[in-house]
RODOTOR-136267 format. One record per residue: x, y, z of N, C-alpha, C in turn. Coordinates in steps of 0.001 Angstrom, whole numbers, plus 500000, padded with zeros to 6 digits. Example, Ala and Ser with C-alpha at 12.3 -4.5 7.8 and 13.67 -1.06 7.14 Angstrom:
REM residues 2
513190494310507800512300495500507800513200496700507800 512850497750507080513670498940507140512900500030507870 
REM end
This chain:
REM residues 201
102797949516885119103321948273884517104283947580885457 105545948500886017106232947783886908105542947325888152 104456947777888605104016947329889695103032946236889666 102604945526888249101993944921888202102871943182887711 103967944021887753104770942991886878105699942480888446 105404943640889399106058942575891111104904942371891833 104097942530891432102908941775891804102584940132892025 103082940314890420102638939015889721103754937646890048 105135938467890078106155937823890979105666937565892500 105428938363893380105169938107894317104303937217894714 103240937286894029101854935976893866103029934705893581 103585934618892514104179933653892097105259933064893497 106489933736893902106820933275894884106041933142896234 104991933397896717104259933329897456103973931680897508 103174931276895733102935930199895406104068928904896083 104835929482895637106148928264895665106248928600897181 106415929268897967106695929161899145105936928158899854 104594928482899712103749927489900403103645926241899660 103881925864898191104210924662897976105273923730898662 106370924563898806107544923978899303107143923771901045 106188925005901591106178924293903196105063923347903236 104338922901902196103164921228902438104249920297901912 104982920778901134105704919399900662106747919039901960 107322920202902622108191919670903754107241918976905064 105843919704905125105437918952906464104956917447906291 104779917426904556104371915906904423105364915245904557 106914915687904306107857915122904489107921914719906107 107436915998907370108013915694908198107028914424908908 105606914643908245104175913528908770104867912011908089 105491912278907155105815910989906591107294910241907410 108191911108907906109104910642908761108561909914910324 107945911052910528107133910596911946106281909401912180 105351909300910976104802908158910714105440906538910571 107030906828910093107779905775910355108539905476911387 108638905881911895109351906785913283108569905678914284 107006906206914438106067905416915016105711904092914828 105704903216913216105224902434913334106633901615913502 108135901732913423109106901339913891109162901123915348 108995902115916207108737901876917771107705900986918044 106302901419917443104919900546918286105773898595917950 106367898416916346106212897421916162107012896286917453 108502896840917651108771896582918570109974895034918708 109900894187917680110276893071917604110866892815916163 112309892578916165112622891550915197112968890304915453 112927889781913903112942888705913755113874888016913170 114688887228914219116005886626913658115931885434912925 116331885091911902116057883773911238117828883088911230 117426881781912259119052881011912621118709879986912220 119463879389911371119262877774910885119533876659911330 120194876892912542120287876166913859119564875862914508 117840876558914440116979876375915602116098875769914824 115143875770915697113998874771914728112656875720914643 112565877344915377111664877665915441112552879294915275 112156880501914291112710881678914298112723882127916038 114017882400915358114543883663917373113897884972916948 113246885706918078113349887198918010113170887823919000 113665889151919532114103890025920216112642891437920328 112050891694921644111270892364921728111869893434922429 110992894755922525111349895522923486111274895183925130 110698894423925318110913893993926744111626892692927329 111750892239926046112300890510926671112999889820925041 114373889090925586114895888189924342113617886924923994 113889886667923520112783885355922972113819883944923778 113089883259924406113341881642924877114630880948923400 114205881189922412114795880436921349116312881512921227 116104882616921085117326883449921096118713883599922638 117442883757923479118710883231924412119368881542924752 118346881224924167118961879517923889120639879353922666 119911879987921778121178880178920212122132881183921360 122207882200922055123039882711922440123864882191923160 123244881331924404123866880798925653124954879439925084 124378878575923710125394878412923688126342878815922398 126111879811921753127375880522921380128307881171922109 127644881128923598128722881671924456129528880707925135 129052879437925249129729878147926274130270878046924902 130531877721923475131112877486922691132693878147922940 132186879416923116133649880248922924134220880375923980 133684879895925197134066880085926762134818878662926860 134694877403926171134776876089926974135644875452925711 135603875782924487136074875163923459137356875827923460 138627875256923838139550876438923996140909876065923533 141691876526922909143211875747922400143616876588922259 145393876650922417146389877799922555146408878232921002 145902877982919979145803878749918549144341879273918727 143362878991919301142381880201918893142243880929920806 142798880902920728142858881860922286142394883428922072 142609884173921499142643885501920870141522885822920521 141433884591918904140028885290918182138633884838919534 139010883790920345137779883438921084137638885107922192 138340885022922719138687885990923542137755887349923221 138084887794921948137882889045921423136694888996921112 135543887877920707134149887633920372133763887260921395 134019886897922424133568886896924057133465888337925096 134602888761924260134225890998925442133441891467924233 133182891020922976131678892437922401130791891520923047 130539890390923606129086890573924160129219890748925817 129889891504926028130551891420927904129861892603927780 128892892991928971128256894491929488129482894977929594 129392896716929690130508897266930052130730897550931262 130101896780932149130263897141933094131099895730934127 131238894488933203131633893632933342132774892831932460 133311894010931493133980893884930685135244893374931282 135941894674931909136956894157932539137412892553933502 136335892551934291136050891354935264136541889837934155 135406889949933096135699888839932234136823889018931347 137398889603930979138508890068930134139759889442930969 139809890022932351140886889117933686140408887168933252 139533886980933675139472885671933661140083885298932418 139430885862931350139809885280929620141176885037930177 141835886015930465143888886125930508143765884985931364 143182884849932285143940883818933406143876882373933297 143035881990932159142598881082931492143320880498930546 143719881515929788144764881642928583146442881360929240 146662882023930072148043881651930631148046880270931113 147006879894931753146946878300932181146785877520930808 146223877578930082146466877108928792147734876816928208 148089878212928155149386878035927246151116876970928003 150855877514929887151799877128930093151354875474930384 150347874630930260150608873554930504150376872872929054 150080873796927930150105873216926709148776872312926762 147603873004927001146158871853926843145208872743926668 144450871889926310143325872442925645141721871480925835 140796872394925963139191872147926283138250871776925211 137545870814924855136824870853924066134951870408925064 134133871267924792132907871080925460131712870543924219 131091869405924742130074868612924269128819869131924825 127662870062924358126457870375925362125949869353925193 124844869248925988123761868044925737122500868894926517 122420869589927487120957870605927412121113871399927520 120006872728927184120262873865927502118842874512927956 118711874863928874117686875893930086118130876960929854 116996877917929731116571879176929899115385880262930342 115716881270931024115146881927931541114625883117931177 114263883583930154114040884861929659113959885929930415 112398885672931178112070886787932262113394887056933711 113741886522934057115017885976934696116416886655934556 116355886540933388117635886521932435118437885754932561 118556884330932737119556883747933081119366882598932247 120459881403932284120249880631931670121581879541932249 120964878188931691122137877284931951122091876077930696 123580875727930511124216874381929862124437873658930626 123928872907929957125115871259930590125479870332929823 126797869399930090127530868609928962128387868139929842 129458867801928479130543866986929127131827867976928561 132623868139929627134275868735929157135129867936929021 135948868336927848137354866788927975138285867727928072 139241866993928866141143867999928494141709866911928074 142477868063927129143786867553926084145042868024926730 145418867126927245147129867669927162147772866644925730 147951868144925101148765867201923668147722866855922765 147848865487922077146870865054921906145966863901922677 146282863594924261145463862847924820144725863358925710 143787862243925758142595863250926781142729862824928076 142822863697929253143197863085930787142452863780931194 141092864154930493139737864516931958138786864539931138 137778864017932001136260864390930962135492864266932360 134677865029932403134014865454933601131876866303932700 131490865932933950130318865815933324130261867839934841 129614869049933734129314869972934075128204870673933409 127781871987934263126914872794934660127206874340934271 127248875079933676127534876352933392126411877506933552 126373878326934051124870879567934131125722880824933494 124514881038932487125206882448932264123892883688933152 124669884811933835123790885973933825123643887328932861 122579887798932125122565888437931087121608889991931259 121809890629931098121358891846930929120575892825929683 119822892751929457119069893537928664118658894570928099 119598895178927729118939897151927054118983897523925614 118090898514925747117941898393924228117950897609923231 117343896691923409116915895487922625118258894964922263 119574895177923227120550894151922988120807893159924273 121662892011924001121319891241925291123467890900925278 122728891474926363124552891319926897125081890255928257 126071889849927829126592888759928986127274889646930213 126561889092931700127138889671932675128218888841933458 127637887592933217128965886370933638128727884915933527 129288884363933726129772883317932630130305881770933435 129057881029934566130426880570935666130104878945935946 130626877698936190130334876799936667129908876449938020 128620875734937889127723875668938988127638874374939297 127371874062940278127024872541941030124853872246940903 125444870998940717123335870803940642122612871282941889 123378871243943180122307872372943863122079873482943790 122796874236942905123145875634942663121730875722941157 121720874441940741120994874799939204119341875327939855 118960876065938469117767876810938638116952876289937711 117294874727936737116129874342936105115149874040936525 115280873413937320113866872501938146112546873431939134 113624874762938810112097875521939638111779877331938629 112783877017937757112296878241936771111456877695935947 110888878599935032110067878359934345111220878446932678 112026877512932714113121877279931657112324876462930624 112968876596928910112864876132928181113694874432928720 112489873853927831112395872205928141113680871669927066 114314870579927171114947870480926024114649869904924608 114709869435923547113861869491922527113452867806922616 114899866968923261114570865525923193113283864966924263 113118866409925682112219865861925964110833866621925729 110352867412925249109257868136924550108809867154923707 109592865967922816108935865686921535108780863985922278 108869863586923496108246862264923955106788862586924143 
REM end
């Protein structure tokens, strides 16, 4: 009797054992399976209400429209500049600084900021195009800058800005940030996004 009665246990946990190891490998086929179709897919998709066409980000390359929305969220915070937002600009300008260029731009931010503060003026930047380079990584603005000393304006100057950008792991990071002269520009022989006023003549 007792031996039929750990028998019958034993059959029984036997049962459950191997229930419990199909239910874990389906668990582990079912992880893996997402695992995979997460990698093969490869691309999201940013939706900015700023653009006229969704941005998105692949494993090998930013999208034309995303480094466009980027380049100038970065001349925004680089060129738009007054001794009250000095800081918060500052601090949303090094999370997108590589780390390997962090420091470099972090010096300029300060040296920028002290000239600011001690002559009491301030930058406001107008874009009017923006070029980009995906494969490249690079990209350029152009507009107009005004300075404020106070509240009057004693410069407005018509400029050129290139940013260089870096790419890993499907994040896109700023390597630098600098004003260029039109022989220096790279629209006219990259293969750059057109601007929208002249695409739609």
């Amino acid at each position: 009797m007792d031996t039929t009665v750990a028998y019958t246990r034993l059959q029984t946990a036997l049962r459950q054992r191997n229930m419990l190891a199909v239910a874990g490998m389906v668990l582990c086929l079912g992880s893996a399976l997402q695992a995979y179709v997460i990698a093969t897919k490869g691309e999201t998709v940013i939706l900015t209400p700023t653009l006229k066409a969704d941005a998105a980000i692949t494993a090998e390359a930013p999208s034309p429209e995303y480094l466009e929305q980027t380049t100038r969220d970065v001349a925004g915070l680089f060129l738009n500049r007054h001794p009250h937002n000095l800081s918060y600009f500052r601090d949303n300008i090094l999370r997108l600084a590589h780390p390997t260029s962090h420091g470099e731009i972090e010096a300029a931010l300060m040296a920028t900021e002290r000239r600011l503060l001690a002559t009491k003026s301030s930058t406001v930047f107008y874009p009017t195009k923006i070029f980009v380079d995906p494969v490249r990584l690079t990209s350029e603005i152009r507009g107009e800058l005004h300075t404020y000393l106070g509240p009057d304006r004693v410069k407005t100057e018509r400029t050129i800005y290139a940013a260089d950008w870096r790419y890993q792991s499907m994040r896109l990071w700023l390597e630098d940030f600098y004003p260029i002269d039109v022989d220096a520009s790279q629209a006219q022989t990259s293969p750059l996004l057109k601007p929208a006023s002249e695409t739609e003549r």
